[in-house]
C-alpha positions in Angstrom: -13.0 -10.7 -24.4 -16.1 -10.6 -25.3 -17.2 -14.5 -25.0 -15.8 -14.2 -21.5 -18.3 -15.0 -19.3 -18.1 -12.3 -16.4 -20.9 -13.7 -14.3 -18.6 -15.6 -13.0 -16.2 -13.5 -11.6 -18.9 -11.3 -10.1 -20.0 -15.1 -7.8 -16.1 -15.6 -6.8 -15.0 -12.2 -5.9 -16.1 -9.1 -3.8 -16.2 -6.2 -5.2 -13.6 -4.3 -3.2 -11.4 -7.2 -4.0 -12.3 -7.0 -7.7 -11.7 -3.0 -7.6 -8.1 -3.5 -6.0 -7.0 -6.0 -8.5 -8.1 -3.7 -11.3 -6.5 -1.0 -9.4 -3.2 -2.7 -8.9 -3.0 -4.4 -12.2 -3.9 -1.2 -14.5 -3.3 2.3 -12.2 -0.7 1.2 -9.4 0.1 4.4 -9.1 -3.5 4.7 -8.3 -3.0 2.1 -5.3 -3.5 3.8 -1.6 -2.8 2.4 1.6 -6.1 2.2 2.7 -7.1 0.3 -0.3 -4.2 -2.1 0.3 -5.5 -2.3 4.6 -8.6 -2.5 3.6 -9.0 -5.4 1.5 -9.0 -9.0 3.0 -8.3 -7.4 6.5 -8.8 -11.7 7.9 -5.1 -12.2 6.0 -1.4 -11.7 6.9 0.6 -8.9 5.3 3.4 -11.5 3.5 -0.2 -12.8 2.2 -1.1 -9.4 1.3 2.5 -8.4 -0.4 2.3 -12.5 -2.0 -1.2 -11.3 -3.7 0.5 -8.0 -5.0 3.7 -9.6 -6.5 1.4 -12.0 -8.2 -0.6 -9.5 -9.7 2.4 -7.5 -10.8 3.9 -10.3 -12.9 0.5 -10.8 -14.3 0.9 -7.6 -15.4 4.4 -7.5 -16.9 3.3 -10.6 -18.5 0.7 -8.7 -20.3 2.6 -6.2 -21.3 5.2 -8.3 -22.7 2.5 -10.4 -24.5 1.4 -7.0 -26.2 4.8 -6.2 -27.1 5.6 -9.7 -28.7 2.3 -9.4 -30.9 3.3 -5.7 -31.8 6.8 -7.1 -32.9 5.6 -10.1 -34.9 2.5 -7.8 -37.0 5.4 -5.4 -37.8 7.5 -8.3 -39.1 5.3 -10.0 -41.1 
């Protein structure tokens, strides 16, 4: 959006963290291994694998959002 405020963001996360969630959420297919070592290396993998499912449904949900607002312009 373009009111969003992304200052914000930039304060609460690192940048390799910011970079894999972008990764993950838009190009998964563009997700390595080292990427997925690599980024909070002080947490457990079922955290790791926790963090990824989240950010998966985050992304079906968008994509079901888009799809909902593409159904209801056609229809009306």
């Amino acid at each position: 959006y373009d009111d969003y405020d992304y200052g914000e963001v930039n304060q609460l996360l690192e940048r390799s963290l910011k970079i894999y969630i972008k990764t993950v959420a838009c190009y998964p297919e563009k997700t390595t291994k080292r990427m997925y070592t690599q980024f909070w290396r002080h947490f457990k993998h079922s955290e790791k694998v926790h963090i990824n499912l989240l950010l998966l449904e985050a992304r079906m949900q968008a994509a079901l959002l888009y799809a909902l607002r593409a159904v209801t312009r056609y229809m009306t």
